[in-house]
Every structure is written in C-alpha cells, then in structure tokens.
N, C-alpha and C positions, 0 to 999 in steps of 0.2 A: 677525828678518827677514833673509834671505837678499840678496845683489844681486841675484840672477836676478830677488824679489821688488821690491826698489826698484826695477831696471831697466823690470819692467814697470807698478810703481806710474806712473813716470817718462810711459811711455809715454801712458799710459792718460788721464793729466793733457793732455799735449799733444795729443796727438789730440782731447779734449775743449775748449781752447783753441783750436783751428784750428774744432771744428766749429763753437762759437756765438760768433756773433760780434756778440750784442747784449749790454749791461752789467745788473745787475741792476737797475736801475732802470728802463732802458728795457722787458727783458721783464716787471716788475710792470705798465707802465702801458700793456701791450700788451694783458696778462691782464685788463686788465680794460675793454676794448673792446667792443662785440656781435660783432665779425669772429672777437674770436680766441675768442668763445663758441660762434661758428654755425662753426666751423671744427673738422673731424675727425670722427671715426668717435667714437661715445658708448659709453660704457662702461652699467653697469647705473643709474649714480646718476644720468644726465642727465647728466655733466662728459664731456668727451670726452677719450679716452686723453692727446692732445698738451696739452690745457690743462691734466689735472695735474702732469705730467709736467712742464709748464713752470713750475707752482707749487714745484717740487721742484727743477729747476735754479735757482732763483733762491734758493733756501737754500743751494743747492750753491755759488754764486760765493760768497755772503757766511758759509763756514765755512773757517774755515783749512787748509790742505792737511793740517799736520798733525793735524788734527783730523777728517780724513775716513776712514769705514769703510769697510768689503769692503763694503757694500752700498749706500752713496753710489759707489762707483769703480762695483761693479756695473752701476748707473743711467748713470754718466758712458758708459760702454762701449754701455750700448742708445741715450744719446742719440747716440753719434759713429753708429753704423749707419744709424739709422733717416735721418740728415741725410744720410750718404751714398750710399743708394737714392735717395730724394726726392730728392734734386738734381740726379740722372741720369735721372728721370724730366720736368723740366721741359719745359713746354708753349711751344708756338710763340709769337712776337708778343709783346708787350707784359704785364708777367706782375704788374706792380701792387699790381690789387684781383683777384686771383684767388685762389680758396680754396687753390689751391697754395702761395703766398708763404703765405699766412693760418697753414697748416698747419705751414708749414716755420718759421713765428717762433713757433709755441706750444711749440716745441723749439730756444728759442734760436737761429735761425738766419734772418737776413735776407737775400735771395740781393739783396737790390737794395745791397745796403752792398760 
C-alpha cells in the first residue's frame, strides 16, 4: 500500500467518523424500532436501502480498522455522502419524529445529537 493509499484509507475513516455519530449499540437498538423499519425507500426484499445499510454500519464500527476491506471503506464512502446530502436537505421546524431524522439514523447519523 502506497501513502497516497493510507492517506486516503485515513481519510475515508474520518469522514466516516464525523458522519455517524451514533455508537453501535445505539444504531442496533434503533434498527430495531418500527420508525427505523417504516423509514426510507424499500429495496426488492421489503428492508429499505437505509436499514440495511445500517445493519452493515454497525459491523463496520465493531471491526477493526485494520481489518476493513476496499469494500467496507467502499460502504464507509456512500455512507459519508448520502449523510451529507440529507443533511442539507433538512426540513423546517422541529425535526424529531420526522421520517427525515428516522432516515438519517438508519445511516448512523442523529442530527438531534
């Protein structure tokens, strides 16, 4: 592995650290709510994109850095995106119980924290 590569293994860690900012145990016990079931766009199985995705972050916190693949970092890289649209799309008012927050914690990410 090259630095350029650690530099952006590096990278890619941090920006994933800044985006979610719920612990693995809290996103398990989120996952397994009815909000964060009825929350997002459904995939073919009935699960919807962001709750597996969050079932997949939460393997992600609890394997060791050094033990993550180009396809875990991969993952890590569409979860920092997708949190930093949806975050710039947030709705006016008091944001709660709205499928917005629902959405944006099934990808690790509490905006009310």
């Amino acid at each position: 592995m090259s630095d350029g590569d650690d530099e952006e293994r590096q990278e890619t860690l941090d920006r994933f650290g800044e985006a979610v900012n719920m612990t693995a145990g809290e996103l398990e016990k989120w996952l397994d709510t009815e909000q964060s079931r009825q929350a997002g766009q459904k995939n073919g199985g009935g699960e919807s994109t962001g709750h597996a995705s969050g079932r997949r972050i939460v393997a992600l916190l609890r394997t060791r850095k050094g033990d993550l693949t180009e396809s875990d970092l991969s993952h890590m890289r569409k979860v920092t995106g997708y949190v930093r649209r949806h975050v710039q799309q947030r709705p006016e008012g008091d944001v709660s119980d709205t499928r917005w927050r629902y959405s944006l914690m099934n990808w690790g990410h509490d905006p009310e924290k």
